[in-house]
Steps between C-alpha positions, in 0.01 A plus 500: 500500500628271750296431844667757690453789307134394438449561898701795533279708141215382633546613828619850368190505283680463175265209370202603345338127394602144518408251216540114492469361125553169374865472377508492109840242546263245708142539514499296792681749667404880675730740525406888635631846446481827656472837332643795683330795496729629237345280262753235450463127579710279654463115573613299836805391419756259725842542607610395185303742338274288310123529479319304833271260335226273738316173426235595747314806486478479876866535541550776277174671733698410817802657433340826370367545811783413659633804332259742663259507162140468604335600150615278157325458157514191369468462128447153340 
């Protein structure tokens, strides 16, 4: 789910959770996804529609809560 449509589910309520794992490509890496409260998951994706990866687990925090998400699991 790209950035935009993170804001605008969240903001209707749609999100139920937020989880940031390690990604199993890169272990160095941290990637999150969002499950709607149907009970499918989706990850933050780019324009390009491609799976948003971060180095930093500070970034990845950052711009979650640049998306209006205040709660997130992470799992390591």
């Amino acid at each position: 789910m790209k950035r935009e449509h993170v804001t605008q589910r969240h903001a209707e309520g749609h999100i139920s959770a937020t989880h940031v794992i390690q990604n199993p490509a890169n272990s160095g890496e941290w990637i999150v996804f969002f499950k709607k409260s149907a009970g499918r998951s989706f990850f933050l994706v780019d324009d390009n529609d491609e799976v948003e990866s971060f180095a930093r687990l500070d970034d990845l925090i950052e711009v979650v809560r640049g998306l209006g998400i205040k709660f997130a699991e992470i799992h390591m």
